[in-house]
N, C-alpha and C positions, 0 to 999 in steps of 0.2 A: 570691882574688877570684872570684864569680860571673861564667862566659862571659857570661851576658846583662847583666853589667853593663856590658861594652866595646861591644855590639850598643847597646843603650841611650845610652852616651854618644856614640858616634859620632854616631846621629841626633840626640845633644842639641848638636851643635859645627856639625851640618851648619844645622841652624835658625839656630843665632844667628852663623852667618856668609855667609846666603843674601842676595844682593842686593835691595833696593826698589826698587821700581817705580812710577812714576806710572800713578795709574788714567787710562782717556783720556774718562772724562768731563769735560767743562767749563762752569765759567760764570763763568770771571773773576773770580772770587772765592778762590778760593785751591785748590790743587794735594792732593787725595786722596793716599794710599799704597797700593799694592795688598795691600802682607801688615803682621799686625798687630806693633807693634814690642816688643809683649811679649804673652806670655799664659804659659796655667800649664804651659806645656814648658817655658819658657826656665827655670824654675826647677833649681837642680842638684841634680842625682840623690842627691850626700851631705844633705840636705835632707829628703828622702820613705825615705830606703832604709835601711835596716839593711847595710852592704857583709858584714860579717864573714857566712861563707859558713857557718859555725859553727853560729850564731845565727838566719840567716835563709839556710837552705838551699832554698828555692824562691824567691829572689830579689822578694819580696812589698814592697812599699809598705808602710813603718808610719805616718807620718805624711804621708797625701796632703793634696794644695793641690789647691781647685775651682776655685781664679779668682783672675788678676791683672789690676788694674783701674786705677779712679782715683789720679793718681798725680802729683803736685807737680813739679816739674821747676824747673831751673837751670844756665844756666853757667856755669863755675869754670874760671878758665885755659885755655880752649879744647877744655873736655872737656865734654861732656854728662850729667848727672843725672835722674835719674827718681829721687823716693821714692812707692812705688806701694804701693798695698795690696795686700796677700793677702790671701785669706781660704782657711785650711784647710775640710779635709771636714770640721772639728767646726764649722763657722760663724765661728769667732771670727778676728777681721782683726789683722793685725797689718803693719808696714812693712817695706821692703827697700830698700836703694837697689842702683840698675841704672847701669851707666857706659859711654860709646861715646865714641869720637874723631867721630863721625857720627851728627848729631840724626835719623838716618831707618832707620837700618839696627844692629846689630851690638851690640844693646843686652847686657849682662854682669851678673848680678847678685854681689853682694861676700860673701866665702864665709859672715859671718855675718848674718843679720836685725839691725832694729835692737832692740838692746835700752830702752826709753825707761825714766825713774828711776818706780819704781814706788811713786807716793805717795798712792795709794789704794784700800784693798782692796775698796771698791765699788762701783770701775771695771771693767766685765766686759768692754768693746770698743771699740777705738779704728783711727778710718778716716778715708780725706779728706783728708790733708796739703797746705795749701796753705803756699808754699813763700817771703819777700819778704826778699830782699837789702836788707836797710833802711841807710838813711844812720847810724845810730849807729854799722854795724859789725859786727852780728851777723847771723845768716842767722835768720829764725823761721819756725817749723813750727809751722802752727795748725790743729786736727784737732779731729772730731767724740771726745768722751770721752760713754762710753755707759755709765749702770749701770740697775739695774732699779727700777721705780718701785716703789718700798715702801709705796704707799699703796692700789696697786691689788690685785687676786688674780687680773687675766689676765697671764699669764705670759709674753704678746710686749707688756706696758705696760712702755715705759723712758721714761727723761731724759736729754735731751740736752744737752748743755755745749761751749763750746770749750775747749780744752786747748791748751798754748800751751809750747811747746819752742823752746832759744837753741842757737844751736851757728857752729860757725867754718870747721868743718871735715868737716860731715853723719857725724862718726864719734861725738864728745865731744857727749851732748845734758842740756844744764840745763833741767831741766822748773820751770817756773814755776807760781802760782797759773792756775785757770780763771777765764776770764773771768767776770765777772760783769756785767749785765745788768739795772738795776734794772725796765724796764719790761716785760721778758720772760722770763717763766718756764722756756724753754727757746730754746736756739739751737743751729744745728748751720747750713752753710755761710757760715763767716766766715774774711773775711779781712786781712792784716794793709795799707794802703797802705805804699811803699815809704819815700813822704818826710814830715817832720814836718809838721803843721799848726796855724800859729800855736805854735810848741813843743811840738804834743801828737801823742803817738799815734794814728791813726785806724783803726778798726775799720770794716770793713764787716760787718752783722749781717744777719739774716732773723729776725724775731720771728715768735717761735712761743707758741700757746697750747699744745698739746700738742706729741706726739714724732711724731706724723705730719701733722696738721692745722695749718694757721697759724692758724686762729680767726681772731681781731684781728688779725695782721700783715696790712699792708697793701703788702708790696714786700720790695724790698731796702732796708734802714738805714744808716743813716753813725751811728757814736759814736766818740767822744772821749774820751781817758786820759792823766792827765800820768806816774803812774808804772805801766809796763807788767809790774814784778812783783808787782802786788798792782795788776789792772788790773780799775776799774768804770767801768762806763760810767753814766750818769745819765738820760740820754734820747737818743735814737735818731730821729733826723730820717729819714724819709723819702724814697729818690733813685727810683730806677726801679718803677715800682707796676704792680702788678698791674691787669689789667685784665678786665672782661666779655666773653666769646667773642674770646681772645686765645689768644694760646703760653702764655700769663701768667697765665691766669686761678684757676688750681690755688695756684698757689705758684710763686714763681722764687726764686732763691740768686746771687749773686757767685760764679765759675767761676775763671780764672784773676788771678792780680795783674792789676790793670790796668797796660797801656803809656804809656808818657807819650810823645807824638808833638805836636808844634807847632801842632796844634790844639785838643789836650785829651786827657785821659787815656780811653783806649780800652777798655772794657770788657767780656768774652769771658765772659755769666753763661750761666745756664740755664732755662728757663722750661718750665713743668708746666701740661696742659692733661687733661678726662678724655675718655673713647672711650668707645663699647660695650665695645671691648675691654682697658677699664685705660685706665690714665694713660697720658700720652708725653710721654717730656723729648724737649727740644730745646735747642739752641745758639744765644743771640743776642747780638746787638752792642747797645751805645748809646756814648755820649762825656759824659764830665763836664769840666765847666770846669778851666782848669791855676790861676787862680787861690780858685778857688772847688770843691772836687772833690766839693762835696753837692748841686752843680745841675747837673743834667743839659742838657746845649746840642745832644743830637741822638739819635733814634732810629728806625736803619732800620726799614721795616717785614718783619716777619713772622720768620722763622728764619734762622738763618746756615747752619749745620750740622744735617741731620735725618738720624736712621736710615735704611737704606736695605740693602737684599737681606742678607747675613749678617748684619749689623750686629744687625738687628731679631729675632733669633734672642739666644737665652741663656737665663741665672738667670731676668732680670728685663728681658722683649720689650720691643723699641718705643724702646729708650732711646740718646741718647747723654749723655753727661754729660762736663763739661770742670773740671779743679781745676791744670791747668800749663801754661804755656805760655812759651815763650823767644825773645824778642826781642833780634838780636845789635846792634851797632855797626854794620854793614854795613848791615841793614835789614830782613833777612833774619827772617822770623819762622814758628817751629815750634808750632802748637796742639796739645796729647797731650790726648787722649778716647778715653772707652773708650765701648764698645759693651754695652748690657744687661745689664753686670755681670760681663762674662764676661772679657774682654779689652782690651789697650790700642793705639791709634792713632793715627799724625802725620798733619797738613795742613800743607802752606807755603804760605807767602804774605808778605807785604811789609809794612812799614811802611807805603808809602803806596798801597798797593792796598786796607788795611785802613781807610786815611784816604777815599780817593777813595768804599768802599762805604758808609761810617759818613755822610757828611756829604752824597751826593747820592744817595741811596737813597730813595725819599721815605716818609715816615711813615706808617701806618696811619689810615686816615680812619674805621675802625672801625664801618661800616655797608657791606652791600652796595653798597648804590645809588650811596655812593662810592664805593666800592671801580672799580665797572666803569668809572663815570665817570674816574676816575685812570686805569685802564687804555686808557679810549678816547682820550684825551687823549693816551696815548705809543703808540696804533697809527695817529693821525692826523697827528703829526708823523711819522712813520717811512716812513709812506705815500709823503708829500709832499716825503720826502726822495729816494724811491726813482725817482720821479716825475724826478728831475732828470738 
């Protein structure tokens, strides 16, 4: 073996068994991490390296990884998962699942990638695993499947699709039919909900006219499937919509499963707004009804989670983006977002710190003049308060 391979691994042991830390900024909302709980070190050196010293006598990287990133999450007997994406130096993403006894620190990736059943040869990239312990029994992994559009002659034209995997045990994966979609051409950020509705399936969708532009989508969609392996949806009701001089007004997507909490199903999406300088995702809440989960009964106003000093560094600046998130029994709840493509990170936070910000936060009144009016309104009482 290559000396610089023990030099190597030593600092690849020391990384993924360095303590986290809470950042000390605060606002009550949920608890930052100081270092990120995966990125493209944690990945194992048999992974990039040719070891045999034979073969690769200058101890070279044959197949490097640029970025791990958005990444599905789950707990399974008191162990933590991440299935995250990589994306190697040739672009193309593929998955990994990460394991820890500690949703914040010590994350471990499993010696192999996942291999998923390869049932179509023109599928060129698959990314975005969102991750829903569903009541039938099976675990399903619902990811963007990407091939190239063959009707165009620019060579970054693709189509977007959901792709849709079953498994029991995140090792064994049954790849299923992609969703299909009658009223939308293309989709990419969907998710599976956890429990049946009225006996059916529910998808949460983002209708898309093309592979980067929504055209006609107007939000995030709710559809409906009785059989989930040969899964179509019909039409696509409309929940959280987009809005003019919003987070929203670009595009927003469904982010993590939503949580089911005693007031309504809690929901961790993303909202796309543009800059001078590019787009910026963001991270926000709303709540859908527990009996009804296509109508929305509350939305804070403005972002939950926004880039902020590294963070806005990377591939692709300015962004956070959310696809996992792990809500325990205790109450206890882990958000994983990566940062501008590049890397992955936890927030915690609570069940009902996530209830208290969801349901008295107050709503966007979507004009200045309201806007300060709302503002004055909460430094009038505070005032008044202070006063006593």
């Amino acid at each position: 073996m290559h000396s610089k391979y023990y030099i190597e691994q030593e600092k690849h042991q020391q990384l993924i068994h360095q303590e986290n830390e809470k950042d000390k900024e605060y606002n009550g909302w949920y608890d930052r991490y100081v270092n990120p709980v995966l990125t493209k070190e944690h990945i194992p050196l048999f992974w990039k390296y040719d070891l045999n010293e034979k073969t690769n006598p200058y101890f070279m990287e044959r197949l490097g990884v640029n970025a791990v990133f958005n990444a599905g999450a789950i707990e399974l007997n008191g162990t933590y998962y991440l299935v995250a994406r990589i994306e190697g130096n040739d672009r193309k993403s593929f998955f990994g699942v990460a394991q820890s006894d500690n949703p914040v620190e010590g994350f471990h990736f499993w010696d192999y990638p996942v291999e998923l059943p390869d049932t179509d040869s023109s599928e060129t990239n698959v990314y975005d695993m969102r991750l829903t312990k569903h009541e039938d029994g099976y675990i399903y992994g619902v990811f963007c499947s990407e091939s190239k559009d063959t009707e165009s002659t620019d060579l970054s034209a693709a189509v977007a699709e959901a792709g849709i995997v079953r498994t029991k045990d995140l090792k064994t994966w049954e790849r299923l039919k992609n969703l299909t979609t009658v009223q939308s051409p293309q989709q990419r950020n969907v998710a599976l909900h956890p429990e049946f509705v009225n006996g059916k399936y529910m998808f949460y969708t983002r209708p898309m006219d093309g592979f980067i532009d929504t055209g006609s989508g107007g939000g995030i969609g709710v559809g409906f499937c009785e059989d989930i392996t040969n899964a179509v949806i019909e039409e696509e009701i409309i929940t959280s919509r987009r809005k003019y001089h919003t987070i929203t007004e670009v595009k927003n997507g469904a982010g993590a499963i939503p949580i089911k909490t005693p007031k309504g199903f809690i929901h961790i999406a993303h909202g796309v707004r543009n800059t001078a300088a590019g787009l910026r995702y963001v991270i926000y809440i709303f709540a859908t009804d527990l009996n009804d989960p296509t109508k929305v009964i509350a939305e804070p106003s403005g972002f939950y989670i926004a880039p902020r000093g590294d963070e806005r560094v990377g591939d692709v600046s300015n962004v956070v983006f959310c696809n996992g998130a792990i809500a325990k029994e205790s109450g206890e709840v882990y958000i994983y977002y990566a940062s501008s493509d590049t890397r992955l990170h936890v927030a915690s936070t609570t069940v009902d710190r996530l209830v208290d910000y969801t349901f008295h936060t107050p709503t966007d009144p979507l004009r200045s003049a309201d806007c300060v009016r709302q503002r004055c309104d909460l430094i009038r009482t505070n005032l008044e308060l202070l006063k006593e």
